[in-house]
N, C-alpha and C positions, 0 to 999 in steps of 0.2 A: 482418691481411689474410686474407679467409676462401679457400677453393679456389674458386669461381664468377670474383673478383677474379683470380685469377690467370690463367686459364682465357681469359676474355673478352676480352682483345688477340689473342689467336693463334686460337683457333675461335669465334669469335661465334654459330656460325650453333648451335654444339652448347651454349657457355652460354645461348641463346635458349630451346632446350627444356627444359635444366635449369630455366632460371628459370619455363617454362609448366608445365612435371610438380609443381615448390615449390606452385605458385598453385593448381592442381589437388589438389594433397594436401591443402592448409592447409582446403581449399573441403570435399572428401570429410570433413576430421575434425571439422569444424564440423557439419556434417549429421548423422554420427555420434553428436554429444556432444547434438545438440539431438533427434533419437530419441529416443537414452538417458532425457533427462530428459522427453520429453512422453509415450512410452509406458503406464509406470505412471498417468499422469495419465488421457490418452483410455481406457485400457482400461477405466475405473468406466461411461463410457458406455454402453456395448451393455447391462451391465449392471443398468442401470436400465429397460431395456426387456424384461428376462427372466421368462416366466411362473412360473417358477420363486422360491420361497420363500426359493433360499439365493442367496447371492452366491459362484458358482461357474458354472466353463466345462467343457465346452460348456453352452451353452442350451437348453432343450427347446424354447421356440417364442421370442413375441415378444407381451408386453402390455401395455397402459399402465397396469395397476392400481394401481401404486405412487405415478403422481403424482397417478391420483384419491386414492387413500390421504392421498398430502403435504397436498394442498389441501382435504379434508374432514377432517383429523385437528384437532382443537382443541389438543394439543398442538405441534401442528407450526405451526401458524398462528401463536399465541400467540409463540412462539419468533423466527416470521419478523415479526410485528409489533415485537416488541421490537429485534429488527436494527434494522428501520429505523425506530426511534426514540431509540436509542440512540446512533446509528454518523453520524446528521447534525447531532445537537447538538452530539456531541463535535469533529464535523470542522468546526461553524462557531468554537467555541470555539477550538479549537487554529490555524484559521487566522486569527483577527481576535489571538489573544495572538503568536503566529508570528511575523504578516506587523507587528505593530510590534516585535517586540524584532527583528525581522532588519533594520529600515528603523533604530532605533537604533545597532545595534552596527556598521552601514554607516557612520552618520554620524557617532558618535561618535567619540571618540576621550579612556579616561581609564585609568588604575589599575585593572588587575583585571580589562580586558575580555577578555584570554584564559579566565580562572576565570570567568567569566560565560559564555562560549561554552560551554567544558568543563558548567558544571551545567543548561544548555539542550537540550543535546546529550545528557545522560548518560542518558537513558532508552533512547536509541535502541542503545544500548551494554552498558550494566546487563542482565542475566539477568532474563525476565519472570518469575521466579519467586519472583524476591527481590523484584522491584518489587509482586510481587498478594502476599507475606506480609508486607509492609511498610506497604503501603494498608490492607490488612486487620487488623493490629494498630490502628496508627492509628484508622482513619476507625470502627471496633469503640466506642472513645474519646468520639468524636463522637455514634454515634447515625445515623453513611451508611451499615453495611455492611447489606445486602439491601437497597439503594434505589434508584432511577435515578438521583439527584442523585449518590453515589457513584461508581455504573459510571460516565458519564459523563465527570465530574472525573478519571477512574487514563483512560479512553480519548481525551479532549483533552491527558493529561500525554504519554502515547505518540503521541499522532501531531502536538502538535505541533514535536519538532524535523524533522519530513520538509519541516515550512511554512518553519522557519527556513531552513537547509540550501539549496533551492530559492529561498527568495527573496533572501537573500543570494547565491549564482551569476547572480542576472537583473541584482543592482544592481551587481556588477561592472564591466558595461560601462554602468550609468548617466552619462549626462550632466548634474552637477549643475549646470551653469551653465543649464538650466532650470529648475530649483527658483531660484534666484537671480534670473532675471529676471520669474519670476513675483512673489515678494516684492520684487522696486521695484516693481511696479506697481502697490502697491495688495494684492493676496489673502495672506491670511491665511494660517497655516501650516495648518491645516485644508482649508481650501479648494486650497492650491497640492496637498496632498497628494491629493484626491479628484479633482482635474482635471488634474493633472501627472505624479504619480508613479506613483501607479494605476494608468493607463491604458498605463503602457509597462511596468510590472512586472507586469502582471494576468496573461500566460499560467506565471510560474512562482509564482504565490497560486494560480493552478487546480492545475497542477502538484503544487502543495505542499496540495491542498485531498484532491485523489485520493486522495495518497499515503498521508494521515491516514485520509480515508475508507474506504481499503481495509484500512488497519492497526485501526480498529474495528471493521470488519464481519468478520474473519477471527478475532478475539484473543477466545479461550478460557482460554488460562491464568486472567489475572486475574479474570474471569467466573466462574472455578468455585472463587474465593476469594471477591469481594465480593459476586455479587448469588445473590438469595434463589429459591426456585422460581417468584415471580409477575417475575423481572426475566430467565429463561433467554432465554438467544439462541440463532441457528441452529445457531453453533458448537458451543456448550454440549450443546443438544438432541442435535447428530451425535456428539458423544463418548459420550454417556449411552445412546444408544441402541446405538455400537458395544460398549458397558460391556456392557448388559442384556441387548437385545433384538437382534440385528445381523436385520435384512431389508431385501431392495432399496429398500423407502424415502429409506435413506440415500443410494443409488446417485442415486436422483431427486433429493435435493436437493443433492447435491454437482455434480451436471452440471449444472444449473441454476447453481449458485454458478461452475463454473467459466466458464460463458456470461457471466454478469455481471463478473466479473474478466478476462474476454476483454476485451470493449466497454470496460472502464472503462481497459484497457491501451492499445485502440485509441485513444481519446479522447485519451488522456496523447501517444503519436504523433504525433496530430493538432496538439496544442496545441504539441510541440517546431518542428512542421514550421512553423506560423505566427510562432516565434520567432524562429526562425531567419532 
């Protein structure tokens, strides 16, 4: 029995405040912690608009030469091309191998399917740095390292447990006595799947599709193990250039990247709020 408990038979009206001053502090430390973590974030802003050469405050003025720089560099393009050719093959891969081992291990039921979760799961878990010097020995073997087929393959193996994960929580509250009465009538387990399942599982396959999405387009570690300089992505390019060269360029393409990991969070929002 805590003190508030004890309190609130004899003065109500003073446990009433207490419990508004709780709700007000709990509310103040929430804001607090979410500052904390967005500040160091928003502050790369400003500075992507700084006339100035270094990345440092105060500002002398205010110009946008960095993102003409971003968008006229061949390097920086090249980089950003390779994002997005890399970061959507891998997230269609990881959500079509995903969203069936998650619709399996739903309906299944045999020997082992815990240790089949667990080795599904295990990238999401595993240290990136053992999983890019492990790809890297490997696929070295093969004849992938510096190739996109490579990258690719290590960035479908990382994003798709976010697919599994996600789409098993949607098939939780599935109703399989629609899968069932679809197959009396006649459709195919194919078909019951693309017309039945699909369609009420689909916002946590998007869910699980972002999730992957945003885990390729961000992941440098592996990147500066398996691919070669004609396969650098955006990430790669912002480490090499905070390595080398550091100028507000980077500032521009990071407030850019954090705009896109805005929307693609909004989007995620949107998709919970529809599932709901």
């Amino acid at each position: 029995m805590n003190f508030l408990s004890t309190i609130k038979p004899a003065f109500p009206a003073y446990a009433t405040a207490w419990d508004k001053l709780g709700w007000w502090a709990v509310r103040a430390l929430c804001v607090f912690v979410l500052i904390y973590l967005l500040v160091p974030i928003l502050a790369i802003i400003p500075l992507s608009f700084s006339s100035s050469s270094f990345l440092a405050y105060p500002m002398p003025g205010w110009s946008l030469q960095w993102y003409h720089n971003l968008f006229t560099s061949a390097e920086w393009m090249r980089a950003a091309k390779n994002s997005f050719i890399v970061a959507p093959a891998a997230t269609l891969i990881a959500t079509v191998l995903g969203t069936a081992a998650a619709v399996g291990l739903a309906r299944g039921n045999f020997p082992g399917k815990g240790l089949v979760m667990a080795l599904l799961i295990a990238p999401m878990v595993v240290p990136v740095v053992v999983v890019a010097v492990a790809c890297y020995l490997f696929f070295a073997r093969l004849g992938l390292a510096d190739s996109y087929t490579g990258l690719i393959v290590v960035h479908a193996a990382l994003g798709a447990p976010f697919v599994v994960t996600t789409v098993l929580a949607t098939l939780q509250g599935f109703n399989h006595n629609l899968v069932r009465a679809s197959l009396s009538l006649g459709a195919g387990p194919l078909r019951t799947f693309f017309k039945v399942t699909l369609p009420v599982i689909a916002p946590g396959v998007i869910s699980g599709a972002l999730f992957a999405f945003a885990t390729s387009f961000d992941e440098v570690v592996v990147t500066l193990f398996i691919a070669g300089p004609e396969q650098s992505t955006l990430p790669r390019q912002m480490f090499t250039g905070i390595r080398e060269n550091i100028n507000p360029t980077i500032a521009a393409a990071a407030t850019l990247l954090i705009l896109f990991t805005t929307a693609l969070m909004l989007v995620l929002e949107w998709l919970r709020g529809r599932r709901r």
